[in-house]
PyMOL Python script that loads the backbone (N, CA, C, O; Angstrom):
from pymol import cmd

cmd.read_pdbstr("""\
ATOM      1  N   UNK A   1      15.737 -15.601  41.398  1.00  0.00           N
ATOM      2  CA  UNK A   1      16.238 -16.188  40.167  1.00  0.00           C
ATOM      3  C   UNK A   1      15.798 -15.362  38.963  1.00  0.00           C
ATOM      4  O   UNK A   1      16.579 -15.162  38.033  1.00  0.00           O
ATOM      5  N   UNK A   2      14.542 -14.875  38.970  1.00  0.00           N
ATOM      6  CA  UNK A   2      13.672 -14.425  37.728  1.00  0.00           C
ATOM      7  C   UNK A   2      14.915 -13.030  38.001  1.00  0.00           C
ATOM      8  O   UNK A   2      15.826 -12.830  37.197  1.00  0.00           O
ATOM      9  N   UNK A   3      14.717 -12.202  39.241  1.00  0.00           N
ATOM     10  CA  UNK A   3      15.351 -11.093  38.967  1.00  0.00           C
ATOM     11  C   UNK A   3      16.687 -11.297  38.532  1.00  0.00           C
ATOM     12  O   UNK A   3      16.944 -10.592  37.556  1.00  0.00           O
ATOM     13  N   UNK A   4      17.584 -11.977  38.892  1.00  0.00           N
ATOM     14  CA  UNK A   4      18.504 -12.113  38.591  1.00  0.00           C
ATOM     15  C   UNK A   4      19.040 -12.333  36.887  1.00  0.00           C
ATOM     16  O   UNK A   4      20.034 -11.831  36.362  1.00  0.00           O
ATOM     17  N   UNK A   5      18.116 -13.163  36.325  1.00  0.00           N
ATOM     18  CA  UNK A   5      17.764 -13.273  35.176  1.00  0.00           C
ATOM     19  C   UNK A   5      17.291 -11.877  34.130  1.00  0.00           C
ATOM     20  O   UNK A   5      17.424 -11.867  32.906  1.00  0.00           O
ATOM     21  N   UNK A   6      17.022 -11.347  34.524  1.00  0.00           N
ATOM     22  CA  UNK A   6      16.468  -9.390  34.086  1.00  0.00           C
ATOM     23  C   UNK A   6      17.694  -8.640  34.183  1.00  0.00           C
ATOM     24  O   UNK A   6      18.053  -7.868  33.294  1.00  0.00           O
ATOM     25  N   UNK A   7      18.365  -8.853  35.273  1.00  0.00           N
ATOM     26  CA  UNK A   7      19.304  -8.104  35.219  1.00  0.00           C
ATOM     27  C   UNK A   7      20.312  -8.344  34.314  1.00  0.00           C
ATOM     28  O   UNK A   7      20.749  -7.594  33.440  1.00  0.00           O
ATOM     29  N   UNK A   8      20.606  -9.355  34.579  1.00  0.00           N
ATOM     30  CA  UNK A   8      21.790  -9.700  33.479  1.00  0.00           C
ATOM     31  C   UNK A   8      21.618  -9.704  31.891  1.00  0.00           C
ATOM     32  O   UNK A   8      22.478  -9.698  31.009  1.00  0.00           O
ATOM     33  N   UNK A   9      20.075  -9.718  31.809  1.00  0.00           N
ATOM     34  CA  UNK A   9      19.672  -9.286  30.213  1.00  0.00           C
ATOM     35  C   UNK A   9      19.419  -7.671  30.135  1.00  0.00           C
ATOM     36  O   UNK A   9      19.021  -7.313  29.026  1.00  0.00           O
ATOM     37  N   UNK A  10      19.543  -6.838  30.907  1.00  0.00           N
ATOM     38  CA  UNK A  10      19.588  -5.614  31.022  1.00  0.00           C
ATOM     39  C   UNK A  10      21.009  -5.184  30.735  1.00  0.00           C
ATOM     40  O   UNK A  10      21.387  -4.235  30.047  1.00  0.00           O
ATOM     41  N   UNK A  11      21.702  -6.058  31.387  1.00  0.00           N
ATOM     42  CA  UNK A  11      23.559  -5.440  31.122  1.00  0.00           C
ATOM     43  C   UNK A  11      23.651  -5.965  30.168  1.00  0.00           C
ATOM     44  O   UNK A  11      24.488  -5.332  29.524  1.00  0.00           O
ATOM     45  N   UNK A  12      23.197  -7.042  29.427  1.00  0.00           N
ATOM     46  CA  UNK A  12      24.019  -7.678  28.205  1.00  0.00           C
ATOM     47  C   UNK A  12      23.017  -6.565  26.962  1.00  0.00           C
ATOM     48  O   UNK A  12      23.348  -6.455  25.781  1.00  0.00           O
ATOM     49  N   UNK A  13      21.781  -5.841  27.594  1.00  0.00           N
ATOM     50  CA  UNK A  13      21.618  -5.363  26.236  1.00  0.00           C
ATOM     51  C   UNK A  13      22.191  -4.332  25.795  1.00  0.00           C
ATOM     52  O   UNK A  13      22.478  -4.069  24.627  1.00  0.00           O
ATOM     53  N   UNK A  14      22.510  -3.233  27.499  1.00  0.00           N
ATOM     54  CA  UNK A  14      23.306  -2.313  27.370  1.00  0.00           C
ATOM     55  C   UNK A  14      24.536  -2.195  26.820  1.00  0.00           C
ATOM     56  O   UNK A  14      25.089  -1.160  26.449  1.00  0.00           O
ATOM     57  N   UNK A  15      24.957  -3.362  26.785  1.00  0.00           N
ATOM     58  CA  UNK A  15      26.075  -3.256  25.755  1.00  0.00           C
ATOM     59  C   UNK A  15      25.834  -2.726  24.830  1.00  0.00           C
ATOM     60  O   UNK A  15      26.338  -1.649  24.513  1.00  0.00           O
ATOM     61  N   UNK A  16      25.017  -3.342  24.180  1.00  0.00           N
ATOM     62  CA  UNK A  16      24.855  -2.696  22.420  1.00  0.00           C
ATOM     63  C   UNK A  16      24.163  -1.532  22.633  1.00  0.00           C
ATOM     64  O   UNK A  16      24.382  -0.716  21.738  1.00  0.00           O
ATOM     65  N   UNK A  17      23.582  -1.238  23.289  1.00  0.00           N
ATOM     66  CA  UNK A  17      23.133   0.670  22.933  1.00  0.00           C
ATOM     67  C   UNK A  17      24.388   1.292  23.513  1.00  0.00           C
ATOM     68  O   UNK A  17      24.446   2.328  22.851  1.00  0.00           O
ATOM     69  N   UNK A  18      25.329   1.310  24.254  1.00  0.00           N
ATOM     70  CA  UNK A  18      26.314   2.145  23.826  1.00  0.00           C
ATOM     71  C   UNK A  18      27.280   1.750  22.848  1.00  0.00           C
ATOM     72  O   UNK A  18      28.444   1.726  23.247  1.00  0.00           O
ATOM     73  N   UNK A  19      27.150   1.561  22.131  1.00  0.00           N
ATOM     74  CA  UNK A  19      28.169   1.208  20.865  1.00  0.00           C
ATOM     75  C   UNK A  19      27.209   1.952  19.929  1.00  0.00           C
ATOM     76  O   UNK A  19      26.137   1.409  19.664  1.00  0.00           O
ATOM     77  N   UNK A  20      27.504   3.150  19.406  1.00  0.00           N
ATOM     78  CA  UNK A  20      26.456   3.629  18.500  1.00  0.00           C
ATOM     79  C   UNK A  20      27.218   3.408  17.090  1.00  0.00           C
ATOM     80  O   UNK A  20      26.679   3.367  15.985  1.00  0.00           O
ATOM     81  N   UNK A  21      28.589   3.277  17.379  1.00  0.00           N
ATOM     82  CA  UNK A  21      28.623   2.962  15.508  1.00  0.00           C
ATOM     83  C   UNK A  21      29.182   1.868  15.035  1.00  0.00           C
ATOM     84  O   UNK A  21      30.096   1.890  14.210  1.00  0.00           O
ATOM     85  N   UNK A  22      28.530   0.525  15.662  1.00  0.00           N
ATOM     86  CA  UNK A  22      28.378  -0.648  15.402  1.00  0.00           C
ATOM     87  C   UNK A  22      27.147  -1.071  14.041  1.00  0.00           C
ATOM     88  O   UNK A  22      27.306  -1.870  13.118  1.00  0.00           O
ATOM     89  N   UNK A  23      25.976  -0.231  14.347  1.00  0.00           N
ATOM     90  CA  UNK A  23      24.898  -0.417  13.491  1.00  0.00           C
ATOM     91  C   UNK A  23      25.456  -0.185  11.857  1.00  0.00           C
ATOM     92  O   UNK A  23      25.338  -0.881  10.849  1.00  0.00           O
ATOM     93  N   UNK A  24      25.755   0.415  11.977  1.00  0.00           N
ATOM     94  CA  UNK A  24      26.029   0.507   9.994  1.00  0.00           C
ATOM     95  C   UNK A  24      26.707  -0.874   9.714  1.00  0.00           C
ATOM     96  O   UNK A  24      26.395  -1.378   8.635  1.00  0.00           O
ATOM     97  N   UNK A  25      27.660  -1.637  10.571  1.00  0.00           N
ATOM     98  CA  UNK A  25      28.629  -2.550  10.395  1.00  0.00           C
ATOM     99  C   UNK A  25      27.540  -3.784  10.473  1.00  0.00           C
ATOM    100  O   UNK A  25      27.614  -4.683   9.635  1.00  0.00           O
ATOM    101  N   UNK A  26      26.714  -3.805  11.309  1.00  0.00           N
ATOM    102  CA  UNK A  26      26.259  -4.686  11.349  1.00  0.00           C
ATOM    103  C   UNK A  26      25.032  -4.738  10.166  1.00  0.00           C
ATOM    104  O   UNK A  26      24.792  -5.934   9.997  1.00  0.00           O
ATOM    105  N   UNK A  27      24.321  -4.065   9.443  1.00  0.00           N
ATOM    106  CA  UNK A  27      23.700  -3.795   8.564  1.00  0.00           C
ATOM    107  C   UNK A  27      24.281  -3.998   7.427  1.00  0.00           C
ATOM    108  O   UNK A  27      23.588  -4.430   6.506  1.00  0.00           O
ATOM    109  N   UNK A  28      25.295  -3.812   7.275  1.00  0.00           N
ATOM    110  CA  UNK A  28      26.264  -4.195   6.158  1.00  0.00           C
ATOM    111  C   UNK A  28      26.605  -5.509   6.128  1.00  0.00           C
ATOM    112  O   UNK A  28      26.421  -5.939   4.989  1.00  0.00           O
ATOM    113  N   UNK A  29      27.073  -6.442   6.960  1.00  0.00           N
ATOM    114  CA  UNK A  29      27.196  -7.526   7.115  1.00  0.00           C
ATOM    115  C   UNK A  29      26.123  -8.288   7.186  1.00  0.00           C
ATOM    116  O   UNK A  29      26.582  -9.426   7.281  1.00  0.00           O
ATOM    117  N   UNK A  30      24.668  -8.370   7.200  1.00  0.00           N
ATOM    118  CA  UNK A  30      23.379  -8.914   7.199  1.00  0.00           C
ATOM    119  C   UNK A  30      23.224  -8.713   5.389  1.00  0.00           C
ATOM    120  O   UNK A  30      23.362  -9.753   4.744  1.00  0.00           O
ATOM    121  N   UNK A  31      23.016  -7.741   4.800  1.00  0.00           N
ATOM    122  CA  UNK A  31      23.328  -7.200   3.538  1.00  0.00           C
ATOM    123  C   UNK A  31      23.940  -8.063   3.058  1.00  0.00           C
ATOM    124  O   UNK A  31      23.168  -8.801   2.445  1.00  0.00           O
ATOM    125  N   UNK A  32      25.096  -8.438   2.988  1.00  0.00           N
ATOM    126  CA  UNK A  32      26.440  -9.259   2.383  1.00  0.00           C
ATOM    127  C   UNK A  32      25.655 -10.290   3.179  1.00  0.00           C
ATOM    128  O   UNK A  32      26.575 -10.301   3.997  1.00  0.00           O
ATOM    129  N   UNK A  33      24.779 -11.181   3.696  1.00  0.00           N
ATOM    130  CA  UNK A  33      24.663 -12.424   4.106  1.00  0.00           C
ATOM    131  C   UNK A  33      23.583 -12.497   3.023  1.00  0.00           C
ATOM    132  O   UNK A  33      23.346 -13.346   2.163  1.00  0.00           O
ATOM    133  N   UNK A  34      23.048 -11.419   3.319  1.00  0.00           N
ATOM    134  CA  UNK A  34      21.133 -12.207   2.304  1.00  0.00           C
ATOM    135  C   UNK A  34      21.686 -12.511   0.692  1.00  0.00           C
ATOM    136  O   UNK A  34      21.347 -13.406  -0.082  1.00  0.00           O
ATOM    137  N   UNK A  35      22.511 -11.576   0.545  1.00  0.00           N
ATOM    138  CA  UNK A  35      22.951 -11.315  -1.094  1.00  0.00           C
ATOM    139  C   UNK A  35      23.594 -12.737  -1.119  1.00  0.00           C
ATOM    140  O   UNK A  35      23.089 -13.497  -1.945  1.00  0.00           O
ATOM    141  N   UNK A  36      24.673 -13.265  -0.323  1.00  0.00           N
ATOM    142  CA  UNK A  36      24.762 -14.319  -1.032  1.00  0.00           C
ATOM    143  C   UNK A  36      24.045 -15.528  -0.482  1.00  0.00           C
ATOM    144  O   UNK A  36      24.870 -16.442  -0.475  1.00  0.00           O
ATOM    145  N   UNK A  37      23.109 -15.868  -0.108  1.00  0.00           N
ATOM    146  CA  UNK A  37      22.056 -16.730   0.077  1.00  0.00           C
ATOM    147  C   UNK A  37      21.270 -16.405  -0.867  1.00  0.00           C
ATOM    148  O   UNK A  37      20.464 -17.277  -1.192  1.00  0.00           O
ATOM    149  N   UNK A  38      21.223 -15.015  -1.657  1.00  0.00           N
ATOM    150  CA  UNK A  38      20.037 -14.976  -2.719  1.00  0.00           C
ATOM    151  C   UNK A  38      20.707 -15.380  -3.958  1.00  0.00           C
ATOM    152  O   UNK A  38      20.043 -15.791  -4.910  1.00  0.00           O
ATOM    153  N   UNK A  39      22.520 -15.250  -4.023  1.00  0.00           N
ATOM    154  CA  UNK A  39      23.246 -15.667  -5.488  1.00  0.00           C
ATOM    155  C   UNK A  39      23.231 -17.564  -5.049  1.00  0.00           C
ATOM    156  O   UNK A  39      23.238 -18.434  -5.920  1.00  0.00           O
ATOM    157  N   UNK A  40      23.217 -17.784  -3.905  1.00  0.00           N
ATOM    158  CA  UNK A  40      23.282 -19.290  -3.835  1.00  0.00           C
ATOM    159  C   UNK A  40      21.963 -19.908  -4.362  1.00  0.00           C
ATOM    160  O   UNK A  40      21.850 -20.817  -5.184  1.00  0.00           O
ATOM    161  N   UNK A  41      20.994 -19.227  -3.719  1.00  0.00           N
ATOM    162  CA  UNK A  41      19.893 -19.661  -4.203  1.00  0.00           C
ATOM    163  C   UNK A  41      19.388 -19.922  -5.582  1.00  0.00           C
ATOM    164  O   UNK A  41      18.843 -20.901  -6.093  1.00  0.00           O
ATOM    165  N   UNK A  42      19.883 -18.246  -6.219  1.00  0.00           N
ATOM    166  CA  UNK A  42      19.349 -18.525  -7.628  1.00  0.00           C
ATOM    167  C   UNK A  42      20.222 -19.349  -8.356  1.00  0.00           C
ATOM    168  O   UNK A  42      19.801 -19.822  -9.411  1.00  0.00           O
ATOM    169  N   UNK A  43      21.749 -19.694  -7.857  1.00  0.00           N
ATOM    170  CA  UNK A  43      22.342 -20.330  -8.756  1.00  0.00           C
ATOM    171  C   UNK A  43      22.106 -22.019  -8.822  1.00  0.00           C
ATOM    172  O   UNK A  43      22.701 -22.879  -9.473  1.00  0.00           O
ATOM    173  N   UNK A  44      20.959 -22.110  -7.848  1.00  0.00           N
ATOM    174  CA  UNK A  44      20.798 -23.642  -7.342  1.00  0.00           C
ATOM    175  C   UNK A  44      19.778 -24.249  -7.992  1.00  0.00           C
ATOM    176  O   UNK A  44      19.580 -25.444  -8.213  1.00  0.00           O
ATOM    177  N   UNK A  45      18.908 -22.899  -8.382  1.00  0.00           N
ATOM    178  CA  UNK A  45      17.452 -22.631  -8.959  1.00  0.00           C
ATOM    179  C   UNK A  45      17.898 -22.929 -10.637  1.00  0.00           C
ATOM    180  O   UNK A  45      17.409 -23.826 -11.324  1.00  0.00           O
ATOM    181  N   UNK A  46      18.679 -22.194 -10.976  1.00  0.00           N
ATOM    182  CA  UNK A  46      19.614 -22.049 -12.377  1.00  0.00           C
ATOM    183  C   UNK A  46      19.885 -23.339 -12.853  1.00  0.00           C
ATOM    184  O   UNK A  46      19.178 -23.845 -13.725  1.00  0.00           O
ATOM    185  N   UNK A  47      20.809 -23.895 -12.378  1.00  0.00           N
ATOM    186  CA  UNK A  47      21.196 -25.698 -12.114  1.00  0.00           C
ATOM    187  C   UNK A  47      19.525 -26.414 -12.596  1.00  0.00           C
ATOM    188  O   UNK A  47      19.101 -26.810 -13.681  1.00  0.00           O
ATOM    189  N   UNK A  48      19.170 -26.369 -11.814  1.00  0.00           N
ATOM    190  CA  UNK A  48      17.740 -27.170 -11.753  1.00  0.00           C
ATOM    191  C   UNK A  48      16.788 -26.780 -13.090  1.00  0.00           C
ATOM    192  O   UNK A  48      16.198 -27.608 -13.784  1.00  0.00           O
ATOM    193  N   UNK A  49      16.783 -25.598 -13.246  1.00  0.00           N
ATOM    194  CA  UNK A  49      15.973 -25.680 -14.286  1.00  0.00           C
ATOM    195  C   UNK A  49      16.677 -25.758 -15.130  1.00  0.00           C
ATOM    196  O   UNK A  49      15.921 -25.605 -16.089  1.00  0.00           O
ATOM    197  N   UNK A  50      17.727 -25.905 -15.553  1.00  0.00           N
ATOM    198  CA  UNK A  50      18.509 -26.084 -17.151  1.00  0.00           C
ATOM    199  C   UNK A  50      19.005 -27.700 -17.069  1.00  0.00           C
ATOM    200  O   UNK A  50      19.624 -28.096 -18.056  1.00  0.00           O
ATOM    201  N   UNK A  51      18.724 -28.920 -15.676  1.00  0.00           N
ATOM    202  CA  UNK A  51      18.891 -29.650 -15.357  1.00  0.00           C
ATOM    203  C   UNK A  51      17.506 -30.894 -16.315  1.00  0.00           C
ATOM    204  O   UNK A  51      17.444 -32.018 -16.814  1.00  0.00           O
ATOM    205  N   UNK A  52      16.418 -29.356 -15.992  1.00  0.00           N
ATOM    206  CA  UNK A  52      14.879 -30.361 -16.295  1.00  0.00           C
ATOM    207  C   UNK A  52      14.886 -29.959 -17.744  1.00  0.00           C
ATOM    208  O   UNK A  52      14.644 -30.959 -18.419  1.00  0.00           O
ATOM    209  N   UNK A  53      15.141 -28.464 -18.787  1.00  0.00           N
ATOM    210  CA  UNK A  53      15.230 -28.345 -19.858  1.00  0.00           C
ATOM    211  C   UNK A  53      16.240 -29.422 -20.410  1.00  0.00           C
ATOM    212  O   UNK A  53      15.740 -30.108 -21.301  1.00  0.00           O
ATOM    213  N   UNK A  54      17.228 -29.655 -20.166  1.00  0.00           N
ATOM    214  CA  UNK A  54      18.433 -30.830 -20.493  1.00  0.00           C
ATOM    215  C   UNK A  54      17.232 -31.754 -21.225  1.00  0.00           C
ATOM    216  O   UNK A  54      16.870 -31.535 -22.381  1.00  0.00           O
ATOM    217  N   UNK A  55      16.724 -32.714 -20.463  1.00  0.00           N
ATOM    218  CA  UNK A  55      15.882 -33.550 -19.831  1.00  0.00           C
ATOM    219  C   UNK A  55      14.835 -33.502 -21.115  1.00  0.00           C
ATOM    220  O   UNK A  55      14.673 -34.415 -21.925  1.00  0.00           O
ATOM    221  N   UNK A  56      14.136 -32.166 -21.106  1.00  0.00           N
ATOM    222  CA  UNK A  56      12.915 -32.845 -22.233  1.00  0.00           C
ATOM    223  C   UNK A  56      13.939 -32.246 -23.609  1.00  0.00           C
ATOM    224  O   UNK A  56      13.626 -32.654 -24.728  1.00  0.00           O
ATOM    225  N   UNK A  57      14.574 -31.741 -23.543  1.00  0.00           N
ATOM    226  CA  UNK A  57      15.348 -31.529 -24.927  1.00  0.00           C
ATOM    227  C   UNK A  57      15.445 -32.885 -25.697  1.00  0.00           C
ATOM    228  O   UNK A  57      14.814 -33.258 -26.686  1.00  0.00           O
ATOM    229  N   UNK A  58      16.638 -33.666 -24.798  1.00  0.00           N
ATOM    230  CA  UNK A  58      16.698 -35.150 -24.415  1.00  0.00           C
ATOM    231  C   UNK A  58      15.556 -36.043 -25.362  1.00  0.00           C
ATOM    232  O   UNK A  58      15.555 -36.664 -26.425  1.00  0.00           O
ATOM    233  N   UNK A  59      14.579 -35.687 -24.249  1.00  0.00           N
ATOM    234  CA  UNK A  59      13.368 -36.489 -24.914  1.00  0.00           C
ATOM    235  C   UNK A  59      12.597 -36.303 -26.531  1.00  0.00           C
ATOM    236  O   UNK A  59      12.035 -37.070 -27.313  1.00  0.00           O
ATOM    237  N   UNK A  60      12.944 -34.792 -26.507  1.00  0.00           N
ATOM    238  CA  UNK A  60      12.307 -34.621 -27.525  1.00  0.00           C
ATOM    239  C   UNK A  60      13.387 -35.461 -28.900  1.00  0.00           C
ATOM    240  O   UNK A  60      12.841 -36.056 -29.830  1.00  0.00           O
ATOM    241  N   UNK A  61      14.521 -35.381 -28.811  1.00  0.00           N
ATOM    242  CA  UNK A  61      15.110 -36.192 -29.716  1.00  0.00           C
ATOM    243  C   UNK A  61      15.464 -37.290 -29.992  1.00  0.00           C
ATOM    244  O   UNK A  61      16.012 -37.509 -31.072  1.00  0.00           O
TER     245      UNK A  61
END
""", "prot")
cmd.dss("prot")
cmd.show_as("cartoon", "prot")
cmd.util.cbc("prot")
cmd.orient("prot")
């Protein structure tokens, strides 16, 4: 079972080392994921703090 299990993660890795010009594509597409998890983020961050400035502005008047 165990061997059987090795092997078949041996062929499934060999896949990807012969594909040599997959890597740029896939680097590029990780790239384009973080970037917009980092524009989602800050724009969520953005929201929130002009949410809490609102807020004591608010208060102060």
């Amino acid at each position: 079972m165990l061997s059987n299990l090795g092997a078949m993660l041996v062929r499934f890795a060999g896949r990807f080392r012969r594909e040599d010009g997959q890597a740029l594509a896939e680097y590029s597409l990780l790239l384009a994921f973080v970037a917009m998890a980092c524009i989602l983020a800050l724009g969520a961050l953005g929201l929130a703090v002009s949410g809490q400035l609102d807020d004591i502005t608010a208060a102060l008047l």
